[in-house]
VOGU-3710 file (C-alpha; in Angstrom, 3 decimals, decimal comma):
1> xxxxxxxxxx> -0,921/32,812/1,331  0,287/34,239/4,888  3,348/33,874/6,242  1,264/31,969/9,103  -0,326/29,431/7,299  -0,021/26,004/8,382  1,759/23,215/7,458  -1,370/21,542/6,647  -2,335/24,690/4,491  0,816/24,399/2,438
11> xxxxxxxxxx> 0,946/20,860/1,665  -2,948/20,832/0,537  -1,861/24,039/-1,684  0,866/22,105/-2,977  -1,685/18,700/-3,763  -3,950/21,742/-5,533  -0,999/22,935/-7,488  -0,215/19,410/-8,442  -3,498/18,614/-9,965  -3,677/21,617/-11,776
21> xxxxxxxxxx> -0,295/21,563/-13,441  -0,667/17,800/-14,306  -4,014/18,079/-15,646  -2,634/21,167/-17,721  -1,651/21,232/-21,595  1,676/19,540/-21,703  1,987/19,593/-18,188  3,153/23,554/-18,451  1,165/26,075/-16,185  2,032/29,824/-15,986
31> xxxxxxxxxx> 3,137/30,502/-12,687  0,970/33,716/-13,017  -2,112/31,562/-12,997  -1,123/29,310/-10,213  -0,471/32,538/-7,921  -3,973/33,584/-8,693  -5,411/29,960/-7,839  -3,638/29,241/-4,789  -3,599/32,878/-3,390  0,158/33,099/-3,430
41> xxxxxxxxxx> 2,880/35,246/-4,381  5,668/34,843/-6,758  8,035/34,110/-3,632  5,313/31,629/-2,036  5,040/29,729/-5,204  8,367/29,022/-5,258  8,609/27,546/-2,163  5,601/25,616/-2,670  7,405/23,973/-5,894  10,308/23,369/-3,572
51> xxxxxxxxxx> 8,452/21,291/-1,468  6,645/19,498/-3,941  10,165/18,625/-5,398  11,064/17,379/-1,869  8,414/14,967/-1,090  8,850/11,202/-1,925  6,055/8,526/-2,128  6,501/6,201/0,773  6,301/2,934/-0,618  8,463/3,686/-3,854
61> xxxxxxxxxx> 10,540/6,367/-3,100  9,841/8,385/-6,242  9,466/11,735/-6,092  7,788/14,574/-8,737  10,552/16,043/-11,101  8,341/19,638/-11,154  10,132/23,052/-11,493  9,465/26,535/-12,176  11,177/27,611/-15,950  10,738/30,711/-17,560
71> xxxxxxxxxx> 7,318/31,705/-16,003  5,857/28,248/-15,747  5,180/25,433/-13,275  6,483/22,762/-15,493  6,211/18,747/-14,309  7,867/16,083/-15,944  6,718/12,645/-14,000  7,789/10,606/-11,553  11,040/9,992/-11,513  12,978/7,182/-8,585
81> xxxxxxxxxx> 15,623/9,246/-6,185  15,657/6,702/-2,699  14,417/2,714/-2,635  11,615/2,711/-0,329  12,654/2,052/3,332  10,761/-0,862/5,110  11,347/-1,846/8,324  11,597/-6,002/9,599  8,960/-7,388/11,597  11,224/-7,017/14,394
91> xxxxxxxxxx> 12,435/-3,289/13,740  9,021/-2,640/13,255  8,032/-3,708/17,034  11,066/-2,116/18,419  10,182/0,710/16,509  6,437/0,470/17,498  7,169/0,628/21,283  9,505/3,428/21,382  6,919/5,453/20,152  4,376/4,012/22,154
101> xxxxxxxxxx> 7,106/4,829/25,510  7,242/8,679/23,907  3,676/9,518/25,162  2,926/11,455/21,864  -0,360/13,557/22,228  -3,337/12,458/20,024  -2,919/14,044/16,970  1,256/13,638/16,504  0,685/10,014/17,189  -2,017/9,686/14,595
111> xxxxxxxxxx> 0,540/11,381/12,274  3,802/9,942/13,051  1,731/6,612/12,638  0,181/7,172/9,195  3,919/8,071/7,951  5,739/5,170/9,325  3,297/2,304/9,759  0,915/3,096/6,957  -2,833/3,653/6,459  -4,194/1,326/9,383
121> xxxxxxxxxx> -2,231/3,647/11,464  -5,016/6,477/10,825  -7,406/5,180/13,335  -4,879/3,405/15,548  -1,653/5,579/15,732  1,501/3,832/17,178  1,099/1,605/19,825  2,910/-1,456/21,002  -0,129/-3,479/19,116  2,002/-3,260/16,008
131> xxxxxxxxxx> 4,091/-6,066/15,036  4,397/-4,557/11,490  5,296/-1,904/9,492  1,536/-1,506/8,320  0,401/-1,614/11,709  -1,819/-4,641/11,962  -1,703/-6,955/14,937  -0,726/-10,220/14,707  0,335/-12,344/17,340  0,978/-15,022/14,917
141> xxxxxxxxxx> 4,180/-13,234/13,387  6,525/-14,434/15,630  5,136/-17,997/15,843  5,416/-18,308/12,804  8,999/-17,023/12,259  9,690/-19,392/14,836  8,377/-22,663/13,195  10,189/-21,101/10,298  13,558/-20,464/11,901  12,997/-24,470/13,338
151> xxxxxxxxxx> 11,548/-26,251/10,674  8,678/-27,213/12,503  5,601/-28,714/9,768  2,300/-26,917/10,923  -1,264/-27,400/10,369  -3,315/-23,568/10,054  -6,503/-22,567/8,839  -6,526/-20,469/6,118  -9,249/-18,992/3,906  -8,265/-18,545/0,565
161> xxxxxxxxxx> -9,619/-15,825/-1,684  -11,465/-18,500/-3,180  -12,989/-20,188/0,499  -16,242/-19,188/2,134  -14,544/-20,323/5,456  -10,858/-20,960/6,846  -9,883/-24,356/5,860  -7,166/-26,464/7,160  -4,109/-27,303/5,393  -0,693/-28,762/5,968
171> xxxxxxxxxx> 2,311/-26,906/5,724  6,431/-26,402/5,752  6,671/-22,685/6,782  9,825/-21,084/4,920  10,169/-17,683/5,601  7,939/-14,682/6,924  8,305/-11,713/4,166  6,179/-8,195/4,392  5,411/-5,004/1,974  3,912/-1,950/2,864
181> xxxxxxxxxx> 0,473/-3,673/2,929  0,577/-6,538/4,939  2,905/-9,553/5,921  3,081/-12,599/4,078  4,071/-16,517/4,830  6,297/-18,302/1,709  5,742/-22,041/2,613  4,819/-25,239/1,154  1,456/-26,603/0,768  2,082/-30,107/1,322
191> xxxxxxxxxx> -1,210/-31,552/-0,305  -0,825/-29,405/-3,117  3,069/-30,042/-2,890  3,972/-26,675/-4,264  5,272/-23,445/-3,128  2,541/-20,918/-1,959  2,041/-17,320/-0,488  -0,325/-16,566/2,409  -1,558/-13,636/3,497  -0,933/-13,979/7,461
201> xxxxxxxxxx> -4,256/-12,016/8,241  -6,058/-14,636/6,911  -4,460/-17,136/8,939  -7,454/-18,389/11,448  -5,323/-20,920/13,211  -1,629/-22,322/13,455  -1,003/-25,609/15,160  2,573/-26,946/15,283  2,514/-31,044/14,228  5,765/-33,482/15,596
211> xxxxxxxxxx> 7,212/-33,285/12,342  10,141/-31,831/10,851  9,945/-29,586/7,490  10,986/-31,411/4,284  13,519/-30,358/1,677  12,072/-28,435/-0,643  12,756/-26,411/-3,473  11,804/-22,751/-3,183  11,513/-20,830/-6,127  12,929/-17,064/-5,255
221> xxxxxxxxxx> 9,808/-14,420/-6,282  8,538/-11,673/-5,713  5,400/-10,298/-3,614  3,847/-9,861/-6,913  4,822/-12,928/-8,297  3,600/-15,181/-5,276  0,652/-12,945/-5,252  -0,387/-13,476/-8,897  0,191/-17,478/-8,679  -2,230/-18,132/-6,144
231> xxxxxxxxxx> -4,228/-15,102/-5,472  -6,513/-12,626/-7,510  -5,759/-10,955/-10,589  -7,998/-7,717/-11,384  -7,864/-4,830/-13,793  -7,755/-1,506/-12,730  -7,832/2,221/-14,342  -6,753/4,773/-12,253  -7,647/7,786/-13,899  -3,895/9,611/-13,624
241> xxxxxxxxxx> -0,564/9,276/-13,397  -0,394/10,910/-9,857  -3,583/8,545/-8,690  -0,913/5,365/-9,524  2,149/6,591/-8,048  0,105/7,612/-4,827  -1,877/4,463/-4,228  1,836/2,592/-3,969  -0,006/-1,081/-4,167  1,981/-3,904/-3,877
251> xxxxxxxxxx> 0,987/-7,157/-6,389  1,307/-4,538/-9,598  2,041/-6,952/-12,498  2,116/-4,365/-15,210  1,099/-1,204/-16,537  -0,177/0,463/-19,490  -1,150/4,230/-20,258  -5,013/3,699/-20,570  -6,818/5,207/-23,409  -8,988/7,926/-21,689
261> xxxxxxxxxx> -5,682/8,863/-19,720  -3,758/7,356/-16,791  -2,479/4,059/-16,083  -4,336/0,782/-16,435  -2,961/-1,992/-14,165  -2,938/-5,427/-13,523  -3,080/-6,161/-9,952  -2,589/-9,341/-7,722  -4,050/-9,794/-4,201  -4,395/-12,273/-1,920
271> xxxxxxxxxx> -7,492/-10,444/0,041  -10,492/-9,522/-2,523  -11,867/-7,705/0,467  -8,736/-5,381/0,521  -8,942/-4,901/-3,762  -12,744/-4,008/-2,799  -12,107/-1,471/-0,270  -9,198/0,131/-1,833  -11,103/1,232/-4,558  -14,623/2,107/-2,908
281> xxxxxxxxxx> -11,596/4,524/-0,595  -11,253/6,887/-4,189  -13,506/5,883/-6,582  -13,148/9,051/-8,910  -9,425/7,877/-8,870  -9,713/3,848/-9,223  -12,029/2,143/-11,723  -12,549/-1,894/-11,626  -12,617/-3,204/-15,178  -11,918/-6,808/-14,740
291> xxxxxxxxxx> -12,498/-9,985/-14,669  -16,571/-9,290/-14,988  -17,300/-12,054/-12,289  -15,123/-9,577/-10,178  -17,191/-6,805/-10,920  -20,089/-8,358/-10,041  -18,465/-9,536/-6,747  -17,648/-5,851/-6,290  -21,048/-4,489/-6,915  -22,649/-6,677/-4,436
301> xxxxxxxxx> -19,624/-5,817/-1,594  -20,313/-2,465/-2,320  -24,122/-2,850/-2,077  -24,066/-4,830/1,206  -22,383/-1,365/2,865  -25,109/0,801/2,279  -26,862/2,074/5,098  -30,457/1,080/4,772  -33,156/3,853/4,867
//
């Protein structure tokens, strides 16, 4: 590889080296063979494992414990160095309009976006639009951590997972949480009288009533755990190691090493939409196995998004 090459250039050399030596016999690959594959000397492959050894995944600050002994490209797994850093909603929008004021050109903005406000940031880039680390838009974020801070009860209209159209239901807004995917609203469904997670994208409509919030008590959980009471639970097989640590989903209940190879997962969402489109982004990579009324769910998504001929 030149001594010119781009950054781009190095880091896809460095995904190719990762595939091969993960995909290789007990995860050992002479470094003599990965010169000859990636066009590199002894020097340049080096630096490439370097780099590799550097990068973290975003969302759970692991990072690949690979090295060079003896000849080889040896890689061990994943291994956790730094807890992910997330920003609040409002770090995010300071955040969000600084780099808005810095008049990036096109293509740093798209970049600077994808690594600190996510995926959705690929089309978008930074702008002051972004309330949230993931970079959706929602101007019902800080309504609703106001309600929350007052302890106003509110009426919204939310559609479920399970709802062909936004409903309305009567709530005690708690708290306003987020992950890397999207933000969510802890609060307390008052006809169901229990403690519930919603997805705040979902949220059609938020009216505030003349009543005060009632005492309730909230049960502390997790993302995944509000996720998995109320929401959907799938099945997936993602076909390697590397294809698990990079997705970096949030709602993973737990893991197992799949039979075939890689990591089969149980997964909770609140948007099937999301599950859907997650997977049709890397199919070779993600495989839905579960529940079957899922799949079938799935297949017709999926269907409905070809282009007719």
């Amino acid at each position: 590889m030149a001594a010119s090459a781009s950054q781009e250039q190095r880091l896809q050399a460095a995904m190719t080296l990762m595939t091969m030596v993960g995909s290789a016999g007990g995860r050992r690959l002479s470094a003599e063979r990965a010169e000859r594959a990636l066009g590199v000397n002894s020097e340049e492959l080096a630096e490439i494992v370097d780099e590799l050894a550097a990068l973290s995944v975003r969302e759970t600050g692991t990072r690949a414990l690979i090295s060079l002994e003896d000849g080889y490209v040896v890689y061990r797994g994943m291994f956790d160095l730094l807890p992910a850093v997330r920003l609040t909603v409002g770090e995010g929008l300071a955040l969000s309009a600084a780099l808005a004021d810095l008049a990036l050109p096109p293509e740093l903005a798209r970049k600077v976006g994808e690594a600190v406000f996510g995926q959705d940031a690929r089309e978008q880039g930074p702008s002051t639009q972004h309330t949230l680390a993931t970079g959706s838009a929602n101007p019902l974020v800080p309504q609703l951590i106001e309600v929350s801070d007052i302890g106003v009860r509110c009426r919204m209209r939310y559609q479920g997972h399970a709802d062909r159209v936004p409903r309305w239901r009567l709530i005690d807004p708690h708290e306003v949480v987020e992950t890397s995917d999207a933000a969510y609203l802890i609060a307390w469904d008052v006809e169901k009288d229990a403690q519930r997670l919603f997805r705040i994208d979902r949220i059609a409509a938020l009216e505030a009533t003349d009543d005060s919030v009632e005492e309730h008590a909230y049960v502390a959980q997790s993302i995944d755990q509000g996720l998995a009471a109320d929401g959907i639970v799938a099945e997936v097989h993602f076909r390697t190691n590397g294809a698990f640590a990079q997705a970096g989903w949030p709602g993973i209940l737990s893991t197992a090493p799949a039979n075939t190879g890689g990591i089969r997962a149980r997964v909770a969402c609140a948007n099937e939409s999301w599950l859907f489109d997650q997977i049709l982004a890397n199919p070779k990579d993600r495989i839905l196995l579960g529940p079957p009324d899922l799949q079938k769910r799935f297949a017709t998504y999926a269907c409905n998004l070809a282009i007719p001929q």
